[in-house]
C-alpha positions as YAML, in Angstrom:
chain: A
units: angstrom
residues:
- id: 1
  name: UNK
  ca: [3.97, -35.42, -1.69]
- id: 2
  name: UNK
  ca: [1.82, -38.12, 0.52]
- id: 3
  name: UNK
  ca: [0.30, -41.08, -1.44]
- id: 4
  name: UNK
  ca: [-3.08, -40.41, -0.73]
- id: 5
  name: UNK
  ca: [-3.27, -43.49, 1.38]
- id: 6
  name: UNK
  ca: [-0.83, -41.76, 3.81]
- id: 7
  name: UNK
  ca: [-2.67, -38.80, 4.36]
- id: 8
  name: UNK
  ca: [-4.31, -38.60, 7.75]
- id: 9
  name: UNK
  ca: [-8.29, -38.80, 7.38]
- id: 10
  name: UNK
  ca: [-9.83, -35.42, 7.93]
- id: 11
  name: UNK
  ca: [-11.43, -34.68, 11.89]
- id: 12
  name: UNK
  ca: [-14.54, -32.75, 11.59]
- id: 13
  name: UNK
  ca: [-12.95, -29.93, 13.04]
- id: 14
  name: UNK
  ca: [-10.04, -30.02, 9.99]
- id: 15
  name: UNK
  ca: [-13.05, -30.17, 7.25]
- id: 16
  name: UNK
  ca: [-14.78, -27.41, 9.00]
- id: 17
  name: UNK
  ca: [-11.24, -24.88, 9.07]
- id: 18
  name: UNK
  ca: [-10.12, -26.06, 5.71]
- id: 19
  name: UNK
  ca: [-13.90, -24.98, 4.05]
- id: 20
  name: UNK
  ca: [-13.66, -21.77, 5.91]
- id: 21
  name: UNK
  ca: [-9.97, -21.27, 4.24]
- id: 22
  name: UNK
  ca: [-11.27, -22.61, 0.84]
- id: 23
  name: UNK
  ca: [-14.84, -20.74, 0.47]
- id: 24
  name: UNK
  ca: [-12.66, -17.44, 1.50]
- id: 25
  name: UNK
  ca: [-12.86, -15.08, -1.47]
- id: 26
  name: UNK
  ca: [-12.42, -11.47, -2.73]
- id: 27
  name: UNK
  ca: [-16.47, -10.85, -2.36]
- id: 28
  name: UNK
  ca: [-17.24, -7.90, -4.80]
- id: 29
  name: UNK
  ca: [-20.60, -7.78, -4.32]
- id: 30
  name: UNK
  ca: [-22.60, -7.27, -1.28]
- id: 31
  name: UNK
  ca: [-26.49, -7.42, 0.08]
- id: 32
  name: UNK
  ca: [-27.39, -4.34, 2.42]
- id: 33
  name: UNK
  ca: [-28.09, -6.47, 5.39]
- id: 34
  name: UNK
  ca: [-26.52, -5.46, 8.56]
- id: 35
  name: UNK
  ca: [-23.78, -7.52, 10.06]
- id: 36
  name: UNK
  ca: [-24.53, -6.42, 14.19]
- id: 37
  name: UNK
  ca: [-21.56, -5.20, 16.22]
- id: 38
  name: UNK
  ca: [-21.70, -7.98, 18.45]
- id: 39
  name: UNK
  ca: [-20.46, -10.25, 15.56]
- id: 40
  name: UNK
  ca: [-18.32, -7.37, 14.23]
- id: 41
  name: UNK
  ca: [-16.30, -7.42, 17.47]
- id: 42
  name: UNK
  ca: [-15.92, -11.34, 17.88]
- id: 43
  name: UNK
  ca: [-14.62, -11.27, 14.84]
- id: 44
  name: UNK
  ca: [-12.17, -8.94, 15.86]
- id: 45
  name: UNK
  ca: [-11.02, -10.02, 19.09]
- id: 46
  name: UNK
  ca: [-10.63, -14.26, 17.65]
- id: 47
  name: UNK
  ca: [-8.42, -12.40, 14.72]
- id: 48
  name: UNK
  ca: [-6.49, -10.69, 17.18]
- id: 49
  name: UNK
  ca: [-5.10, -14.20, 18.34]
- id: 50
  name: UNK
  ca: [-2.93, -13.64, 15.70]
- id: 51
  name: UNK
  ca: [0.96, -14.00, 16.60]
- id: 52
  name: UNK
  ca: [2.73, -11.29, 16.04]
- id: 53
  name: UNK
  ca: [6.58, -11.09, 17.25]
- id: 54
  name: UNK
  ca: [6.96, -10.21, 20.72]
- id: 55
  name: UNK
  ca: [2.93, -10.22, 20.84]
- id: 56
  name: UNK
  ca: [3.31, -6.39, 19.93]
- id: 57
  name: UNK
  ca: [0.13, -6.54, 18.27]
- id: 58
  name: UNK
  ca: [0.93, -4.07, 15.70]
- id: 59
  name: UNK
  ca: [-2.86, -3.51, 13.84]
- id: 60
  name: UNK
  ca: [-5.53, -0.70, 14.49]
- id: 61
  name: UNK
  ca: [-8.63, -0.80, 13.12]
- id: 62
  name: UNK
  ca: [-11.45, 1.62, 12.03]
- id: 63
  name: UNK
  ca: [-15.05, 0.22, 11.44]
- id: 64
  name: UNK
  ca: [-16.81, 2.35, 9.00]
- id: 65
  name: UNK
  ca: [-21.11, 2.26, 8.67]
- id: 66
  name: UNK
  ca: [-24.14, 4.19, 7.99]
- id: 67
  name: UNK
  ca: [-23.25, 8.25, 7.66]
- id: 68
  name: UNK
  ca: [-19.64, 7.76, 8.57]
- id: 69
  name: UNK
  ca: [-18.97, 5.01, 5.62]
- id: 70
  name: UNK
  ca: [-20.96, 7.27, 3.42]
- id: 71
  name: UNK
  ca: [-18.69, 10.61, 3.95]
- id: 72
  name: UNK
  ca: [-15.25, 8.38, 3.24]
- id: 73
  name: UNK
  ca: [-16.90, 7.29, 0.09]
- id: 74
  name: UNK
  ca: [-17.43, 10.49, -0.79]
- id: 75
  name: UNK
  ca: [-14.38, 11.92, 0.11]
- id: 76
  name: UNK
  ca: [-11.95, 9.66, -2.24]
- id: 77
  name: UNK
  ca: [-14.73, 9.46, -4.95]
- id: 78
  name: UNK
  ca: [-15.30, 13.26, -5.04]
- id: 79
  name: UNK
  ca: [-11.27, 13.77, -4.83]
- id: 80
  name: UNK
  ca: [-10.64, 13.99, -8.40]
- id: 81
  name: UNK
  ca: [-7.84, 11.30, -8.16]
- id: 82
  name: UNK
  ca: [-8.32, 9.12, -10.83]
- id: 83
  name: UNK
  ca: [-7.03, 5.11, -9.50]
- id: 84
  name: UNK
  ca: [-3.91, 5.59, -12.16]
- id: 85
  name: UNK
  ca: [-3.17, 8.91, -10.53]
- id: 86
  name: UNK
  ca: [-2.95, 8.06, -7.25]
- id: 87
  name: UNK
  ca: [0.17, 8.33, -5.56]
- id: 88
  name: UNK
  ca: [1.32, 5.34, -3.02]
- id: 89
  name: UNK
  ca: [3.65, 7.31, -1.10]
- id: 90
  name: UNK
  ca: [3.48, 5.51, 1.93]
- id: 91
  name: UNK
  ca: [4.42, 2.32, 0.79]
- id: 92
  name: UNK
  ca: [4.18, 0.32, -2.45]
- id: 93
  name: UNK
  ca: [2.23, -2.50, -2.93]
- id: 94
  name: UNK
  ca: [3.23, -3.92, -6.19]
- id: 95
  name: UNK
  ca: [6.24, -3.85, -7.85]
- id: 96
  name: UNK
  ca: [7.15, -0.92, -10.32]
- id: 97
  name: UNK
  ca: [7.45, -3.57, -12.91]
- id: 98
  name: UNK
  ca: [5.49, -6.82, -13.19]
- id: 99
  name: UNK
  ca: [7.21, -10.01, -14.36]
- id: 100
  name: UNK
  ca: [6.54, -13.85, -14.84]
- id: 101
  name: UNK
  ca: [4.72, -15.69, -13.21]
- id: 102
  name: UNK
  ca: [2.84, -12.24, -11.72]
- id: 103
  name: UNK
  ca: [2.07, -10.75, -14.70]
- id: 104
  name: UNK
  ca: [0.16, -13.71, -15.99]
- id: 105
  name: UNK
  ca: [-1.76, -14.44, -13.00]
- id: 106
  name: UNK
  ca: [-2.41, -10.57, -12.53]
- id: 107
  name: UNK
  ca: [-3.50, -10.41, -16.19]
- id: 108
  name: UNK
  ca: [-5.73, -13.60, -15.63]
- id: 109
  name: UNK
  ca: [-7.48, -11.97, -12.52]
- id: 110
  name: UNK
  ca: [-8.30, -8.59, -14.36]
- id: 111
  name: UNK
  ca: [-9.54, -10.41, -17.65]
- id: 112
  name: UNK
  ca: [-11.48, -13.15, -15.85]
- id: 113
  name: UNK
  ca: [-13.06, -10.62, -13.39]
- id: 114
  name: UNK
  ca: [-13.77, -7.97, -16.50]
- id: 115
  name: UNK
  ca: [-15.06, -10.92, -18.73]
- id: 116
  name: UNK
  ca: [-17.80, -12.12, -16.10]
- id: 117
  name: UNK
  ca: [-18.83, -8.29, -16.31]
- id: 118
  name: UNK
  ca: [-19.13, -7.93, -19.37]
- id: 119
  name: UNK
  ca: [-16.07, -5.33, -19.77]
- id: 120
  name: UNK
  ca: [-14.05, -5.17, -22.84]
- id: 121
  name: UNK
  ca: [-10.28, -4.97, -22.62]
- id: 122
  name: UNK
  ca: [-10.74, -1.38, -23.96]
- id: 123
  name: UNK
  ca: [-13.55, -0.67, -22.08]
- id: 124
  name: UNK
  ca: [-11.13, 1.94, -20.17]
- id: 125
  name: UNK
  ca: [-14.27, 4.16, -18.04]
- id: 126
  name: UNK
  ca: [-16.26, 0.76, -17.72]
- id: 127
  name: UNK
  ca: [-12.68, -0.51, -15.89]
- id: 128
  name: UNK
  ca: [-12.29, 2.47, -13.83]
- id: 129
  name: UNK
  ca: [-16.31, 2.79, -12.65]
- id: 130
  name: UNK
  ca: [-15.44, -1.43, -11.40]
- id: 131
  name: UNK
  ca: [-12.61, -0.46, -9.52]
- id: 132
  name: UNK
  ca: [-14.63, 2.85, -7.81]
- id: 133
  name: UNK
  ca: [-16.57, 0.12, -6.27]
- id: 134
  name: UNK
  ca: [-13.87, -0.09, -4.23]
- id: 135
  name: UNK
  ca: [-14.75, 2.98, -2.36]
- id: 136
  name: UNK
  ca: [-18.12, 1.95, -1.39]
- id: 137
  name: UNK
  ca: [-17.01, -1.38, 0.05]
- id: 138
  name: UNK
  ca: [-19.39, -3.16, -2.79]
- id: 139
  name: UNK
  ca: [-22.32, -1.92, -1.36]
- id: 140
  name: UNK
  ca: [-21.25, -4.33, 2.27]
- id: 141
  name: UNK
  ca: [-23.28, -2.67, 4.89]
- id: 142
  name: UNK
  ca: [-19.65, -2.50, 7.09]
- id: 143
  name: UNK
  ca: [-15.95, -1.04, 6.19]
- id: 144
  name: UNK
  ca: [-12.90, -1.36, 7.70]
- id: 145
  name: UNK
  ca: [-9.81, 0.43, 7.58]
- id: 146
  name: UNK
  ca: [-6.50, -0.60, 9.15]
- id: 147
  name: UNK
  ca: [-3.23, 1.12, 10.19]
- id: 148
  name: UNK
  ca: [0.28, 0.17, 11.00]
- id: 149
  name: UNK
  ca: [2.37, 2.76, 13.27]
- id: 150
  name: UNK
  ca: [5.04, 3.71, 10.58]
- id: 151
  name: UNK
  ca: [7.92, 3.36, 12.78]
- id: 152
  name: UNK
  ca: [7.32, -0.26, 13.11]
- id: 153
  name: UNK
  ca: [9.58, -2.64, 10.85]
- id: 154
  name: UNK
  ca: [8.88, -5.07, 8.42]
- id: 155
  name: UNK
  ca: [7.89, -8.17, 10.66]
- id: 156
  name: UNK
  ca: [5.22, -6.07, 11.66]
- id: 157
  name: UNK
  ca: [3.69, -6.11, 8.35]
- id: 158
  name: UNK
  ca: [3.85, -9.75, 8.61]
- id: 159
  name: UNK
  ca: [2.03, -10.06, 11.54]
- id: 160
  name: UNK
  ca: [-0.81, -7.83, 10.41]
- id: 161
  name: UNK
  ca: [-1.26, -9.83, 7.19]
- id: 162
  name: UNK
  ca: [-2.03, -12.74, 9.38]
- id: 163
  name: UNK
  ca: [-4.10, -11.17, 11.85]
- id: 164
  name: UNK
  ca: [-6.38, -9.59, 8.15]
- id: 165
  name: UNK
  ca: [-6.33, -13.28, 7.31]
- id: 166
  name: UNK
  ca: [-7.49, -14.01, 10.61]
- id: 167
  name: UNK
  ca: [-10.29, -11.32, 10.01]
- id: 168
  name: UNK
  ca: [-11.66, -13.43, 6.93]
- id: 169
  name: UNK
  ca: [-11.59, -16.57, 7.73]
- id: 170
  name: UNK
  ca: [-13.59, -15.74, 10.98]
- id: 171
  name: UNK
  ca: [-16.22, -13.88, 9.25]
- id: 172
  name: UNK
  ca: [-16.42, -17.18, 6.95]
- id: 173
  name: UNK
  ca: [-17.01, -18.82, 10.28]
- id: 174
  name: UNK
  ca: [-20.54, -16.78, 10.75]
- id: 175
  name: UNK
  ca: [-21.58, -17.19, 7.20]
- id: 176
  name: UNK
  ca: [-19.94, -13.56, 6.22]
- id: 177
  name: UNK
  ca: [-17.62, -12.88, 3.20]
- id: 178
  name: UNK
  ca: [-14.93, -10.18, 2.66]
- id: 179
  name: UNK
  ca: [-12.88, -8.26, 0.33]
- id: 180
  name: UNK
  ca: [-9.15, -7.01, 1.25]
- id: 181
  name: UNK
  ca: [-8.86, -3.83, -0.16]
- id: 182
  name: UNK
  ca: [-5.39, -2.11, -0.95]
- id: 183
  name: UNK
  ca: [-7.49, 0.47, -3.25]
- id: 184
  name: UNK
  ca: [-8.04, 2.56, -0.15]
- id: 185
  name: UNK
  ca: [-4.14, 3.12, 1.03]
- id: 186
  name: UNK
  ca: [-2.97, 5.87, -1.68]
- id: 187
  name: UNK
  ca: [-6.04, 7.67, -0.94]
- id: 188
  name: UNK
  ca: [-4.84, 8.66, 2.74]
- id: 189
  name: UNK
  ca: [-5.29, 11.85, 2.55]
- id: 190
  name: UNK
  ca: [-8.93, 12.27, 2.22]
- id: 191
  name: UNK
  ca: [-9.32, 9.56, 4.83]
- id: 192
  name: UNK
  ca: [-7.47, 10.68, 7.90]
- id: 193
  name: UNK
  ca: [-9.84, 13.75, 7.92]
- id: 194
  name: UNK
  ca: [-12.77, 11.22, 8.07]
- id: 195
  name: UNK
  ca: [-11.57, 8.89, 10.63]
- id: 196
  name: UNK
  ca: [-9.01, 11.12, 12.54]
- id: 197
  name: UNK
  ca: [-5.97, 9.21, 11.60]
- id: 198
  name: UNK
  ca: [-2.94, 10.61, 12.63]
- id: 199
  name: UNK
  ca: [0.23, 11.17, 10.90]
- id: 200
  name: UNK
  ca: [1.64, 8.17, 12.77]
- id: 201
  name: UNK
  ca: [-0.05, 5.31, 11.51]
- id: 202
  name: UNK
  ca: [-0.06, 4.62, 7.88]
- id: 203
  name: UNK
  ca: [-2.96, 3.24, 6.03]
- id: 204
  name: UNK
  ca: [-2.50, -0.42, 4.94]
- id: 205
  name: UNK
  ca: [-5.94, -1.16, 3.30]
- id: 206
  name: UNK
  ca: [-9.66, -1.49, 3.78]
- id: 207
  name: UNK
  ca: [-12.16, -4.47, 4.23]
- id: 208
  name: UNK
  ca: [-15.38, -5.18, 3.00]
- id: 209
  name: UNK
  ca: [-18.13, -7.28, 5.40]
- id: 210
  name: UNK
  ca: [-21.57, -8.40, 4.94]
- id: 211
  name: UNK
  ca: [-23.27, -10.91, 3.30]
- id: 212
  name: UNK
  ca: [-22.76, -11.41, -0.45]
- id: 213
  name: UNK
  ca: [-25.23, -10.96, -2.80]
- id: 214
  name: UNK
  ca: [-25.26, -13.63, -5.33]
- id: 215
  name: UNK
  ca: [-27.57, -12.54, -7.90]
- id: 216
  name: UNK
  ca: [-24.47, -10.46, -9.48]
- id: 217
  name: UNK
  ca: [-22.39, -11.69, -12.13]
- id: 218
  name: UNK
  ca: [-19.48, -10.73, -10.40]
- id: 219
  name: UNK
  ca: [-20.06, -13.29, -7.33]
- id: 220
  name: UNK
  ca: [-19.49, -16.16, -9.99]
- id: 221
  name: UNK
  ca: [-15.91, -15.27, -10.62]
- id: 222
  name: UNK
  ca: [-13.48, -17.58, -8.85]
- id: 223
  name: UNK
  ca: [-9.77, -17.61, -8.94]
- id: 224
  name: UNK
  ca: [-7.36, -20.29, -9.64]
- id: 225
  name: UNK
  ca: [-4.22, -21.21, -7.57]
- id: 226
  name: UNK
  ca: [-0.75, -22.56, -9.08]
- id: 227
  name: UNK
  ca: [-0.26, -26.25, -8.45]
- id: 228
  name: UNK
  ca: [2.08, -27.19, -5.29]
- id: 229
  name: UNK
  ca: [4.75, -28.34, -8.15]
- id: 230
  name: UNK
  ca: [5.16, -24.91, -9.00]
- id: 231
  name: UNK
  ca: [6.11, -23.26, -5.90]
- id: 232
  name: UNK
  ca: [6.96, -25.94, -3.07]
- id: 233
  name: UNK
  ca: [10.13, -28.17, -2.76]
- id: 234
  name: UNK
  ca: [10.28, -31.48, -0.74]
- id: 235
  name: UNK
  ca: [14.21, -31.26, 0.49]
- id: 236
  name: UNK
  ca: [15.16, -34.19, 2.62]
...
């Protein structure tokens, strides 16, 4: 690592991209002030700078408001499918079985959200009403869902988890927050009804936008990162 005397003093411009990386955070908790679609598409079209190989572009993107956001709400929540039930059958997220480090830093997020709410570790329908939250965006006046064209590869995936971090760090940029959303992809079914997805593209996740609302005790929780030590090796 760089003695700190090394390290090249910061431009503006680097102290204005590393706050918007830094201040970026899972945003469970929104304010019901619109977010126009003016800003909704620049957004958009400064994430889609993303690379991606052979500048395929792979993403595709649904914005959800108003009646439209309202009817896919109501279509996963009035499903039945309980969040342990649901079946990821398109792809799989997490492994089948967590191990160290994950399962201590998974364990830390759940507790630490949980504790600043006030949920008990056997609070199980407290737990589950949270994580239905999911399916109204936290109250953000806009949702987004994306798709990947299932016979695209791996790298793909790559590219389109720059291209959603492009998403949130512009929306930091104009004062917005986010929250990625993998809740939303076993519940395919009862969105590609809504949104007339078709058979070929696969739903990756959702997005929350809007402006948070900081009055909830969930907009206090903040996570922690592992120390560069821990995962990064200097080989010369």
């Amino acid at each position: 690592m760089l003695a700190p005397e090394s390290r090249t003093p910061k431009s503006d411009e680097t102290t204005l991209v590393d706050e918007a990386i830094i201040s970026r955070r899972s945003v469970r908790a929104f304010l019901p002030d619109l977010v126009d679609d003016a800003t909704i598409r620049d957004i958009l079209t400064v994430a889609s700078r993303a690379p991606s190989g052979t500048n395929m572009q792979p993403w595709k993107v649904y914005v959800v408001k108003g009646e439209v956001k309202q009817t896919l709400s109501n279509a996963i929540l009035n499903s039945g499918i309980r969040a342990e039930k649901a079946e990821w059958d398109e792809y799989r997220y997490y492994p089948d079985q967590f191990f160290e480090p994950y399962l201590t830093r998974r364990r830390a997020n759940g507790f630490g959200l949980y504790g600043v709410l006030g949920i008990g570790r056997r609070e199980v329908e407290k737990m589950r009403a949270q994580h239905d939250r999911n399916f109204i965006f936290f109250d953000a006046p806009v949702g987004m869902i994306f798709t990947i064209d299932r016979r695209l590869n791996q790298g793909s995936w790559i590219d389109y988890g720059m291209f959603l971090e492009n998403i949130m760090i512009a929306a930091r940029a104009r004062g917005l927050h986010t929250c990625p959303q993998a809740a939303f992809a076993p519940y395919h079914r009862q969105i590609r009804p809504v949104l007339g997805i078709s058979e070929e593209e696969i739903v990756v996740c959702g997005m929350a936008l809007g402006h948070e609302d900081t009055s909830k005790p969930e907009s206090t929780f903040r996570t922690d990162r592992a120390p560069l030590e821990e995962w990064v090796k200097f080989v010369e």
